[in-house]
N, CA, C and O atoms as a GROMACS GRO file, in nm:
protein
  436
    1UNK      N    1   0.084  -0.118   0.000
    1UNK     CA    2   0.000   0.000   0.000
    1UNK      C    3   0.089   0.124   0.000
    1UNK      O    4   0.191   0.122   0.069
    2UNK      N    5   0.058   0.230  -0.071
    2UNK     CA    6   0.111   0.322  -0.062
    2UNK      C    7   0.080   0.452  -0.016
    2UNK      O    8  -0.039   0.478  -0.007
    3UNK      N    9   0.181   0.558   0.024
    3UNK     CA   10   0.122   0.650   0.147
    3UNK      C   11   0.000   0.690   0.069
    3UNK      O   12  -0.093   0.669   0.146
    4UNK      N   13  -0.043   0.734  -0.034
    4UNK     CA   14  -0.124   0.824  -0.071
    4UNK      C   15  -0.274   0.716  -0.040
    4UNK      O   16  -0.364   0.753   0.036
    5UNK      N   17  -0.275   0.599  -0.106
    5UNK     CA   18  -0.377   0.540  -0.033
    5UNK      C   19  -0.418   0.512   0.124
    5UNK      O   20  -0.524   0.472   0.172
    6UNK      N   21  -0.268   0.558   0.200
    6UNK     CA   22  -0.306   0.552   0.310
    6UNK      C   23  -0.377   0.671   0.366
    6UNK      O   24  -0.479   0.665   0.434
    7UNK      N   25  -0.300   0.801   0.324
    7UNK     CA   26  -0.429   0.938   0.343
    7UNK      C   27  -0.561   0.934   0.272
    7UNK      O   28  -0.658   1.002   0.304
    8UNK      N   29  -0.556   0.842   0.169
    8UNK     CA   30  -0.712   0.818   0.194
    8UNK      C   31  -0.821   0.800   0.277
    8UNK      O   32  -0.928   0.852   0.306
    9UNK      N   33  -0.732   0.677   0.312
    9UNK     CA   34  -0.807   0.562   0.400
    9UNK      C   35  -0.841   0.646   0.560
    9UNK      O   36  -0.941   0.645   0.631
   10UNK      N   37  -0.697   0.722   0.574
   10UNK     CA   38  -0.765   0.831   0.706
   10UNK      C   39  -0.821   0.950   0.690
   10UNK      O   40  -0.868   1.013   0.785
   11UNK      N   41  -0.822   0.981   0.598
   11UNK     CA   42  -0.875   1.130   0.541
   11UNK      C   43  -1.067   1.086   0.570
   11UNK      O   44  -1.148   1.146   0.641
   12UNK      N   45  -1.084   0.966   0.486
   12UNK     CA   46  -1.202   0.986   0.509
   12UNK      C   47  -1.271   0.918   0.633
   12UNK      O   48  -1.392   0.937   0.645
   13UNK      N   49  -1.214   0.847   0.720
   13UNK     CA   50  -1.210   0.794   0.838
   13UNK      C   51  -1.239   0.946   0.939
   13UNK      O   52  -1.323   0.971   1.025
   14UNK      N   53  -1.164   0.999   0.901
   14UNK     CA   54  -1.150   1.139   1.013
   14UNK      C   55  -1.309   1.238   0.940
   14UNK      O   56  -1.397   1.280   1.015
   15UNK      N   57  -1.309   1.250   0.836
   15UNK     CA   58  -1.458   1.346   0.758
   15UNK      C   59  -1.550   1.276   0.876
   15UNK      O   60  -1.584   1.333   0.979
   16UNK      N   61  -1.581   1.153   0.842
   16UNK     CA   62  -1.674   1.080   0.899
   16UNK      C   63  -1.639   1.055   1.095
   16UNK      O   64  -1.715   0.981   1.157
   17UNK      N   65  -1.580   1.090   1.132
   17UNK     CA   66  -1.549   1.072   1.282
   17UNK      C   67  -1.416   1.214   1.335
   17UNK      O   68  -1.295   1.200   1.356
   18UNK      N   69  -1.502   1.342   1.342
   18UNK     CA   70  -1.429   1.414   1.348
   18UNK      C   71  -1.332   1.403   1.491
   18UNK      O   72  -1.210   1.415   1.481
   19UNK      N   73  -1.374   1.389   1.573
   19UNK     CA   74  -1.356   1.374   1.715
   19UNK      C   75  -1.282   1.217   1.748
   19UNK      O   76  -1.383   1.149   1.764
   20UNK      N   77  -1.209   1.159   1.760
   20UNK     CA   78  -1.149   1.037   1.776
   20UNK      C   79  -1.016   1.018   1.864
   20UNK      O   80  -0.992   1.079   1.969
   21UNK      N   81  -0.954   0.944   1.817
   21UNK     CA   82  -0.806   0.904   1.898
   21UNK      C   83  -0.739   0.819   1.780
   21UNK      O   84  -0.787   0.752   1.688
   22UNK      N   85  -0.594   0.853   1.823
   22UNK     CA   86  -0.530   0.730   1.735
   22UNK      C   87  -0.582   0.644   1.735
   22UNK      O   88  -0.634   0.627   1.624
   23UNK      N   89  -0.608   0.549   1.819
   23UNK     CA   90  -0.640   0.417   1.762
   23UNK      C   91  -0.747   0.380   1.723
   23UNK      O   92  -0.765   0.263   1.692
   24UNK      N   93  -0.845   0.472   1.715
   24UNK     CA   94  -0.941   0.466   1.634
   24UNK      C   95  -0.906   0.494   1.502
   24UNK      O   96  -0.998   0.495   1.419
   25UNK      N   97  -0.825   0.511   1.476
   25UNK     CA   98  -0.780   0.551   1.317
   25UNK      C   99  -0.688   0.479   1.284
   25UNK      O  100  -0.670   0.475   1.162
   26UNK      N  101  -0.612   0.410   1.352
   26UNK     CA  102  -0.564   0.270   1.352
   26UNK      C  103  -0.610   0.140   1.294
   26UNK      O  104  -0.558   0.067   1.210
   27UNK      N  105  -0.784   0.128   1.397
   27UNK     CA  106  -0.838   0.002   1.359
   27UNK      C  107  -0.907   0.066   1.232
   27UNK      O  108  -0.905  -0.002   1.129
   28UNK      N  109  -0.971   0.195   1.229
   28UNK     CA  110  -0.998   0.207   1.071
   28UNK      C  111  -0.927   0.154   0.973
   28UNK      O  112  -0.984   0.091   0.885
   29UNK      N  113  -0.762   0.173   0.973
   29UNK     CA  114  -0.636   0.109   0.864
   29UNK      C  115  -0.661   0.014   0.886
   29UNK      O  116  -0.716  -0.036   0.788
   30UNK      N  117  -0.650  -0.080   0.998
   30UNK     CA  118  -0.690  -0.268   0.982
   30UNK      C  119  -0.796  -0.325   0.920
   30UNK      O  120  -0.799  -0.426   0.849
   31UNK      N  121  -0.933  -0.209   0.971
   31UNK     CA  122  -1.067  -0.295   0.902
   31UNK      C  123  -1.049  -0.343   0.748
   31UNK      O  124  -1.055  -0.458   0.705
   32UNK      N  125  -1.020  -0.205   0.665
   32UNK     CA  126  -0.929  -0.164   0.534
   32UNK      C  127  -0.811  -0.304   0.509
   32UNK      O  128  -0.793  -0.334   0.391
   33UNK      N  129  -0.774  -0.344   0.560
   33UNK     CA  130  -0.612  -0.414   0.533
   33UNK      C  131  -0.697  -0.565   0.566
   33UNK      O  132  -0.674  -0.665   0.499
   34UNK      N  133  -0.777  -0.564   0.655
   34UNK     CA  134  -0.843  -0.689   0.657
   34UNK      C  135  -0.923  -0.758   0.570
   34UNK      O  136  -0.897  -0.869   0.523
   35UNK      N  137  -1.025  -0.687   0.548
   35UNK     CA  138  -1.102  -0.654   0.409
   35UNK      C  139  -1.030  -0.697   0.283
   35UNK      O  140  -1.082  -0.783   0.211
   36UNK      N  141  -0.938  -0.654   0.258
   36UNK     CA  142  -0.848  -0.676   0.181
   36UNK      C  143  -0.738  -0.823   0.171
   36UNK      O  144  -0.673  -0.859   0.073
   37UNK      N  145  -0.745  -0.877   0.283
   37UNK     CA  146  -0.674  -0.986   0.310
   37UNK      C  147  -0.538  -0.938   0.312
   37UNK      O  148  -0.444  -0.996   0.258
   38UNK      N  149  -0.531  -0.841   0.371
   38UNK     CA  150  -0.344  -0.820   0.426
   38UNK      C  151  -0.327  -0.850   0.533
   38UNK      O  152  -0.214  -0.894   0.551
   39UNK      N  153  -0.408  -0.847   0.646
   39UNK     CA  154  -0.362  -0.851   0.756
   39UNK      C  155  -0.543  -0.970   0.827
   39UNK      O  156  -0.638  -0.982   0.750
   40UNK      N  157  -0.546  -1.023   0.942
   40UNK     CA  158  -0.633  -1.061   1.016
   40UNK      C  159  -0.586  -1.225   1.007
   40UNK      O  160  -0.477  -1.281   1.016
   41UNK      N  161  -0.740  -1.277   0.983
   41UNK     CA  162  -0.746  -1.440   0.957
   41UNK      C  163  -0.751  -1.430   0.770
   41UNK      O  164  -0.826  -1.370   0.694
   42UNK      N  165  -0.618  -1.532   0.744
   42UNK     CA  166  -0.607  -1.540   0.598
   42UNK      C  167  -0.596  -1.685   0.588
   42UNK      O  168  -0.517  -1.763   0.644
   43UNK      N  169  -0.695  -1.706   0.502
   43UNK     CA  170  -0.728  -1.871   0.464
   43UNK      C  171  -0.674  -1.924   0.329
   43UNK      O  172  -0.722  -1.876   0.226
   44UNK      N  173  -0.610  -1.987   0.325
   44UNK     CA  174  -0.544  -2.038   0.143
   44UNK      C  175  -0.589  -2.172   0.138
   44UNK      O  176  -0.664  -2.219   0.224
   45UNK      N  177  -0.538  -2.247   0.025
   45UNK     CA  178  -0.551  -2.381   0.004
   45UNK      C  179  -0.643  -2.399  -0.100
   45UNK      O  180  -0.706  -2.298  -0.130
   46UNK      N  181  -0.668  -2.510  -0.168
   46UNK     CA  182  -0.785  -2.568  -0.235
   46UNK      C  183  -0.882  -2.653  -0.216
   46UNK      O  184  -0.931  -2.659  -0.103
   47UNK      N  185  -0.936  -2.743  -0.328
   47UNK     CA  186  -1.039  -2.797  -0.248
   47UNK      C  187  -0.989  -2.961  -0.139
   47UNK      O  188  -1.069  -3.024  -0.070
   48UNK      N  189  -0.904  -2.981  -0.148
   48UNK     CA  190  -0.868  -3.068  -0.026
   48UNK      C  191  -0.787  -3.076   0.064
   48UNK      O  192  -0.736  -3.170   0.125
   49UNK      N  193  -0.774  -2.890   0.071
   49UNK     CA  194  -0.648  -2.886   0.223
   49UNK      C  195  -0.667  -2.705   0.239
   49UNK      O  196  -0.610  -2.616   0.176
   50UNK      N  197  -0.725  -2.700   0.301
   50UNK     CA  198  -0.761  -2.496   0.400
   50UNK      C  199  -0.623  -2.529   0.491
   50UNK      O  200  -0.591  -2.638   0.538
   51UNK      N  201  -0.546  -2.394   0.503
   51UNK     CA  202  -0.515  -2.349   0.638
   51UNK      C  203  -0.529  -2.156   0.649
   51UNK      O  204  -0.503  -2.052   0.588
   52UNK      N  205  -0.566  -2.191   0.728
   52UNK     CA  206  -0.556  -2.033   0.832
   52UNK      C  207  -0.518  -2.034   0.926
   52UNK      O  208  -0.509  -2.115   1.019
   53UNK      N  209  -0.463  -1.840   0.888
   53UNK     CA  210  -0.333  -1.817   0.973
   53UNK      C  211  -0.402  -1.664   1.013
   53UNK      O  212  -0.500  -1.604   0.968
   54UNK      N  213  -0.299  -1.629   1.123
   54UNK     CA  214  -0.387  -1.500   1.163
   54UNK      C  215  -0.245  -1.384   1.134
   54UNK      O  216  -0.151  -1.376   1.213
   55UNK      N  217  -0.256  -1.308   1.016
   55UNK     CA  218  -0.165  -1.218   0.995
   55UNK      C  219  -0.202  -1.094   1.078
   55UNK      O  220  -0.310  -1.038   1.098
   56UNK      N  221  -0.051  -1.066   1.127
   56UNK     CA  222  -0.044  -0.869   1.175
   56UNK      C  223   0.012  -0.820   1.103
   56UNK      O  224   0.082  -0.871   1.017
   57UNK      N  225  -0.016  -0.666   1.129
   57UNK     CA  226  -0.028  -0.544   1.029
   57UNK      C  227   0.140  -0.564   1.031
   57UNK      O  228   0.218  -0.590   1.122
   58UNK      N  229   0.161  -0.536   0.861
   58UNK     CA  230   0.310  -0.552   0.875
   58UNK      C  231   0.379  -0.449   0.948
   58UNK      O  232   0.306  -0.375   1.014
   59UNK      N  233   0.501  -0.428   0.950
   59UNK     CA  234   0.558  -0.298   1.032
   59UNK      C  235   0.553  -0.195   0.941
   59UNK      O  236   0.524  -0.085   0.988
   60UNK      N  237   0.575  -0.202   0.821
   60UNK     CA  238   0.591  -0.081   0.752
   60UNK      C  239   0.440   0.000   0.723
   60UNK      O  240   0.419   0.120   0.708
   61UNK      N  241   0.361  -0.096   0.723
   61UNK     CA  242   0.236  -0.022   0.690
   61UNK      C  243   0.197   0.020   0.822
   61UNK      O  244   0.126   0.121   0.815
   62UNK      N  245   0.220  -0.026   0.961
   62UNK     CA  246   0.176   0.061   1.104
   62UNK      C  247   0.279   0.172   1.105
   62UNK      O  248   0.232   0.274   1.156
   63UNK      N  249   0.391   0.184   1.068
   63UNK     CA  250   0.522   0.281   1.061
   63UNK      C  251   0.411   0.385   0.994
   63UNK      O  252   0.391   0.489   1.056
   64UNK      N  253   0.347   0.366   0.885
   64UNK     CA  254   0.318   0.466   0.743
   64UNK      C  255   0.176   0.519   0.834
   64UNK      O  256   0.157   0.639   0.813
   65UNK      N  257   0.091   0.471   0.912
   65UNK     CA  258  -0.007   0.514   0.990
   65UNK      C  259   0.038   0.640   1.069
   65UNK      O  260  -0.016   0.750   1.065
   66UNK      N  261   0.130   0.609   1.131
   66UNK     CA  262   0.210   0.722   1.216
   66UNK      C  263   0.245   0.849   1.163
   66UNK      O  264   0.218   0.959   1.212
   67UNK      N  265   0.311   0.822   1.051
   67UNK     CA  266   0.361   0.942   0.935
   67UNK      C  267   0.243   0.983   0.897
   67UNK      O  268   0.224   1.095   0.943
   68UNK      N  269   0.155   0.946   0.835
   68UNK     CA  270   0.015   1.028   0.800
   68UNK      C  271  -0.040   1.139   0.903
   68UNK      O  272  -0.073   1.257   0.891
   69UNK      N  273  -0.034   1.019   1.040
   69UNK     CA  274  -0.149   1.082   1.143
   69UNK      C  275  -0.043   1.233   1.169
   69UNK      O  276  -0.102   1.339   1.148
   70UNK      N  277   0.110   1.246   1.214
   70UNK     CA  278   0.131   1.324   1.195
   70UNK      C  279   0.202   1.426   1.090
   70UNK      O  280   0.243   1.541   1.107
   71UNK      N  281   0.202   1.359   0.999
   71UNK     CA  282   0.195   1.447   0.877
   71UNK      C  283   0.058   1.565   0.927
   71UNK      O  284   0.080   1.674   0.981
   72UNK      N  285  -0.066   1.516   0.895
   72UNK     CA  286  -0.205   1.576   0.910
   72UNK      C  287  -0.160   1.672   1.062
   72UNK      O  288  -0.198   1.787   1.085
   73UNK      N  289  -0.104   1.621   1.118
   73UNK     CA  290  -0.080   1.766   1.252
   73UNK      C  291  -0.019   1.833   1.232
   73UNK      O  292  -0.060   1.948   1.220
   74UNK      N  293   0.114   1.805   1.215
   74UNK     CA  294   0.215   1.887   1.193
   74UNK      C  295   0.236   1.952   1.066
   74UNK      O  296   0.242   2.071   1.036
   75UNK      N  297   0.246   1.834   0.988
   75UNK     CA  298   0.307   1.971   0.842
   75UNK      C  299   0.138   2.028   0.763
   75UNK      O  300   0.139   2.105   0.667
   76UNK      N  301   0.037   1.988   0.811
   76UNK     CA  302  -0.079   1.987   0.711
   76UNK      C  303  -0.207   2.064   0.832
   76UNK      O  304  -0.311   2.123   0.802
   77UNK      N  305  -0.171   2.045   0.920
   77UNK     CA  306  -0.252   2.108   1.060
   77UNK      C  307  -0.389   2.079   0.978
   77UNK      O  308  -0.464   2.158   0.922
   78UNK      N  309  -0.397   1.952   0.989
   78UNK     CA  310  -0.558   1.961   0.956
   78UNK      C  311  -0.607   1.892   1.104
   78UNK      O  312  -0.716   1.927   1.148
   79UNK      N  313  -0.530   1.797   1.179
   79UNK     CA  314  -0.600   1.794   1.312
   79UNK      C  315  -0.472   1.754   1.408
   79UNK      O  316  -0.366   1.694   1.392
   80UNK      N  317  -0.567   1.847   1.560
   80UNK     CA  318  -0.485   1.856   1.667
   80UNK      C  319  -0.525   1.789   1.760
   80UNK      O  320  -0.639   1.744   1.775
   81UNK      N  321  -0.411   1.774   1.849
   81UNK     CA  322  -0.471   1.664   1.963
   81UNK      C  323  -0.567   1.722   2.035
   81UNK      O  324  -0.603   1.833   1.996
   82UNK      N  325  -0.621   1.675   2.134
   82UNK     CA  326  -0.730   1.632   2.220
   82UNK      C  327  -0.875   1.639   2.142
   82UNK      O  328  -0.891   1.633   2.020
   83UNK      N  329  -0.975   1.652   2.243
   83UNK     CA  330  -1.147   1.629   2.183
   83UNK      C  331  -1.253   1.728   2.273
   83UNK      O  332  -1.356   1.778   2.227
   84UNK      N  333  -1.194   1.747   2.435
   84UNK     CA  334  -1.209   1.841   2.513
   84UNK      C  335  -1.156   1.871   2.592
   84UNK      O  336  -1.039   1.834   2.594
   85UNK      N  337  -1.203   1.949   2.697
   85UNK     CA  338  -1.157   2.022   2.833
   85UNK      C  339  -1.064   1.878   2.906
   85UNK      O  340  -0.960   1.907   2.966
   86UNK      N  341  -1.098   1.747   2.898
   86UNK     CA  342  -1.060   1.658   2.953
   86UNK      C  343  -0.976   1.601   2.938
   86UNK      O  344  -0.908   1.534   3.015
   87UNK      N  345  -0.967   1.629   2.790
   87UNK     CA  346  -0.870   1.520   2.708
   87UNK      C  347  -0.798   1.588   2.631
   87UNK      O  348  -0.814   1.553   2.514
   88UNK      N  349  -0.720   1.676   2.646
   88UNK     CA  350  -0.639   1.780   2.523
   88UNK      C  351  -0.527   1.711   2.433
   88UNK      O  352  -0.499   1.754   2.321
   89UNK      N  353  -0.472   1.609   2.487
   89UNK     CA  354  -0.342   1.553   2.465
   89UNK      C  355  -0.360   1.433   2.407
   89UNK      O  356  -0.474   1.387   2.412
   90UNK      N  357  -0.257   1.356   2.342
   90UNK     CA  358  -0.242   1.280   2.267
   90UNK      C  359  -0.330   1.118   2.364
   90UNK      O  360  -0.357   1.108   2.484
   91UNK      N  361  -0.344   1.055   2.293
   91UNK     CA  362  -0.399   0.997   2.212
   91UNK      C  363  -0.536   1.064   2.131
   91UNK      O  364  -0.582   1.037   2.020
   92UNK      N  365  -0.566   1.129   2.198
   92UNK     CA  366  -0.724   1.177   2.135
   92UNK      C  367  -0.643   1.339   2.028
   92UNK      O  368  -0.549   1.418   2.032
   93UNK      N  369  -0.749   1.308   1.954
   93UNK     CA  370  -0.726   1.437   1.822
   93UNK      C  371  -0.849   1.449   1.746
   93UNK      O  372  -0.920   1.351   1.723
   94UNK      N  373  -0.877   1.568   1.705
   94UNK     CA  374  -0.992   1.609   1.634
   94UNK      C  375  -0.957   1.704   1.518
   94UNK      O  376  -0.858   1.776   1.509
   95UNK      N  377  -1.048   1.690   1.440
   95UNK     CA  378  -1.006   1.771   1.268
   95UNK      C  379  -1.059   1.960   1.324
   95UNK      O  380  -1.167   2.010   1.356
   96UNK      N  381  -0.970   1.993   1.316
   96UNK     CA  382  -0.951   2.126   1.291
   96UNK      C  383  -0.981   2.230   1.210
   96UNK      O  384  -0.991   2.351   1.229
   97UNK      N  385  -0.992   2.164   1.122
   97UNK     CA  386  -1.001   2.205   0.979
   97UNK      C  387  -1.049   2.145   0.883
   97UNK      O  388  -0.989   2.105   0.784
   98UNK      N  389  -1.204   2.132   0.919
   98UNK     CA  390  -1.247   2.040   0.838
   98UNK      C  391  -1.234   2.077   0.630
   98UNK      O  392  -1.244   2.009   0.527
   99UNK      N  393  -1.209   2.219   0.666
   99UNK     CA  394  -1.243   2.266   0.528
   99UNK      C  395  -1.110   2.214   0.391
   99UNK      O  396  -1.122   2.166   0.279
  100UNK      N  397  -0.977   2.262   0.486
  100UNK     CA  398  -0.879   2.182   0.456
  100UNK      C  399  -0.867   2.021   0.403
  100UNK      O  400  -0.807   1.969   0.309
  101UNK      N  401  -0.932   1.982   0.482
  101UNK     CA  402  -0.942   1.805   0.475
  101UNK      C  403  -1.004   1.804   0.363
  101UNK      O  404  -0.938   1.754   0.271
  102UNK      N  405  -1.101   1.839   0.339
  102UNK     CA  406  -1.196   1.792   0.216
  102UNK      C  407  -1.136   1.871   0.094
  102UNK      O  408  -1.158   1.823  -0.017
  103UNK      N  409  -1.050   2.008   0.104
  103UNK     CA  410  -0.951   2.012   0.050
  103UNK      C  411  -0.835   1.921  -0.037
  103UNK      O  412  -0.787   1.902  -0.149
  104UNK      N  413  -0.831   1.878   0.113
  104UNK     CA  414  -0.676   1.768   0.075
  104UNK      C  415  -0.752   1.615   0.005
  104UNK      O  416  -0.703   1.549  -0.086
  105UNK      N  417  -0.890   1.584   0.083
  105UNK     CA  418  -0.911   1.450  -0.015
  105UNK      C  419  -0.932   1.456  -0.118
  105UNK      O  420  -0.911   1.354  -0.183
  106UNK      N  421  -0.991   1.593  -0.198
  106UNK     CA  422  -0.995   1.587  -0.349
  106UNK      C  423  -0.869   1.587  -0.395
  106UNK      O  424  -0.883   1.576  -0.517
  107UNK      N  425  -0.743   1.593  -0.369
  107UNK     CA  426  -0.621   1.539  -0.449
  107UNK      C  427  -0.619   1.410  -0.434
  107UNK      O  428  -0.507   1.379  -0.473
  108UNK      N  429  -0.695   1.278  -0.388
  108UNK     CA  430  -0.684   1.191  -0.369
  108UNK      C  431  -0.780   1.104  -0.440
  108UNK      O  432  -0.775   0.981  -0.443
  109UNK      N  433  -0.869   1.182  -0.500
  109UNK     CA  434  -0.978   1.095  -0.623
  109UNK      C  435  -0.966   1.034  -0.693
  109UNK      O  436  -1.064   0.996  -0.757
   0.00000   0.00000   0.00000
């Protein structure tokens, strides 16, 4: 997978869930990678021998999650950490800028 499909995959994860936390944008990338048969329970074989195996997210594609999420803070300030008065700080982050975002996903069509 490559980064630009990966700002997809959170770009529109975040439109749709402005208010979140990393790892909610995390298991968004897995549902995506699962779906797909990259990562979860992966079944092979034919018709007289199945095995399944339970794959994890490789390293480079959880590495490339990280770079997005702060790419989008830092160099792109489309969202900052916390959600409220309670929670300002990291893990939790919310889109900032929503106008930006929908901005940035139309380079991604």
């Amino acid at each position: 997978m490559e980064k630009k499909e990966m700002i997809k995959i959170i770009l529109n994860y975040l439109e749709r869930n402005p208010f979140t936390q990393t790892g909610g944008i995390e298991s968004a990338v897995h549902a995506v990678l699962t779906e797909r048969g990259i990562m979860g329970e992966i079944t092979t074989g034919n018709q007289y021998m199945r095995t399944t195996r339970q794959e994890r997210i490789p390293n480079n594609l959880a590495l490339l999650i990280n770079e997005v999420i702060y790419d989008l803070m830092y160099s792109e300030r489309i969202i900052t950490p916390g959600v409220n008065r309670d929670n300002l700080g990291l893990p939790f982050v919310h889109v900032s800028n929503m106008e930006k975002l929908i901005e940035k996903k139309k380079e991604y069509v």
